[in-house]
N, C-alpha and C positions, 0 to 999 in steps of 0.2 A: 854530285855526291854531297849528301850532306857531313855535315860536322860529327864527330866520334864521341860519342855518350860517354866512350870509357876511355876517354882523352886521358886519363890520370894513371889510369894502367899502363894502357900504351904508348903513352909518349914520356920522356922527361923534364922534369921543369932547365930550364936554359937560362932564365935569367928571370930580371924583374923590371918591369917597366911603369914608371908613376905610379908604384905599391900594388903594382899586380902583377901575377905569376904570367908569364912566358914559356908554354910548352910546348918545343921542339919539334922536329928541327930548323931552321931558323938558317938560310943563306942568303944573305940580301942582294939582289931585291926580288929574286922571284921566289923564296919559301919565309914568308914569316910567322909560322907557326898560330899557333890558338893563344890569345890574348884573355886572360880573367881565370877565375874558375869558380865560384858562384858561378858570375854571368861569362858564360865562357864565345869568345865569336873568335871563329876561322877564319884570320888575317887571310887564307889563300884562297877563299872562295868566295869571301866578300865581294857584293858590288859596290855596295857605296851607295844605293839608292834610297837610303832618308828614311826610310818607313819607322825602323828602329829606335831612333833621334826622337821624330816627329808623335811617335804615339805613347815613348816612354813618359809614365807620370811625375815618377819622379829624376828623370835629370840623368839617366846613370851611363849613357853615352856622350862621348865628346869627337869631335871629326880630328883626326892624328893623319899627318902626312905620311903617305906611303911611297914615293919617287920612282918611277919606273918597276912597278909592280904589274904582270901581265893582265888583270882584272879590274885594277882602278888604282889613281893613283894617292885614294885617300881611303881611310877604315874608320870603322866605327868604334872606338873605342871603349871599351869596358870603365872607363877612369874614376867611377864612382859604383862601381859593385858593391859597396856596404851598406849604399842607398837603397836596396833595390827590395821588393816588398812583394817579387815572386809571383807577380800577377801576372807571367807568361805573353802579355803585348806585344814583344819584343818578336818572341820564340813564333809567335802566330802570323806576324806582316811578316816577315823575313822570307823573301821571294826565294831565294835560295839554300834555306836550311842552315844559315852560317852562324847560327847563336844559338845556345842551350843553357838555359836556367835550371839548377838543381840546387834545391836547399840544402839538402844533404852536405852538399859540400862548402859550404858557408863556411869561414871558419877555419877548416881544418889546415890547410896549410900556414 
């Protein structure tokens, strides 16, 4: 299953993590919700396999421990989404669907 385009609709923001939105719901450690929204990645169906990291140009992933998470016990972190220049890299290696870049929603929160 991939990540929910309209993550903003359907879910609520829950908190803020390193100046990015956290949207719900969130029971640690096996739900922790979609991290970002620019660059938005699905903490619960992330693997953790690098592609993200490795092909992003500019920088806007950082690897965040996840501790007994049933998928992996680290994520890719959003932690520089203001960086990010929408070149889609990211949205295209992601073997699992767990990231969504929308410009639209730059900003807005």
């Amino acid at each position: 299953m991939a990540i929910d385009p309209e993550f903003e609709q359907n879910r609520e923001k829950v908190e803020d993590h390193d100046g990015h939105a956290v949207w719900g719901p969130v029971d640690e450690p096996e739900e922790l919700g979609i991290h970002g929204t620019h660059v938005a990645v699905d903490f619960d169906i992330c693997i953790a396999d690098g592609a993200c990291l490795e092909d992003c140009p500019v920088d806007v992933f950082e690897w965040v421990d996840t501790p007994d998470h049933p998928e992996s016990e680290i994520k890719a972190d959003p932690a520089k989404e203001e960086q990010c220049i929408d070149c889609m890299l990211c949205v295209d290696v992601c073997p699992v669907d767990a990231i969504d870049v929308d410009p639209g929603r730059a900003g807005r929160i």
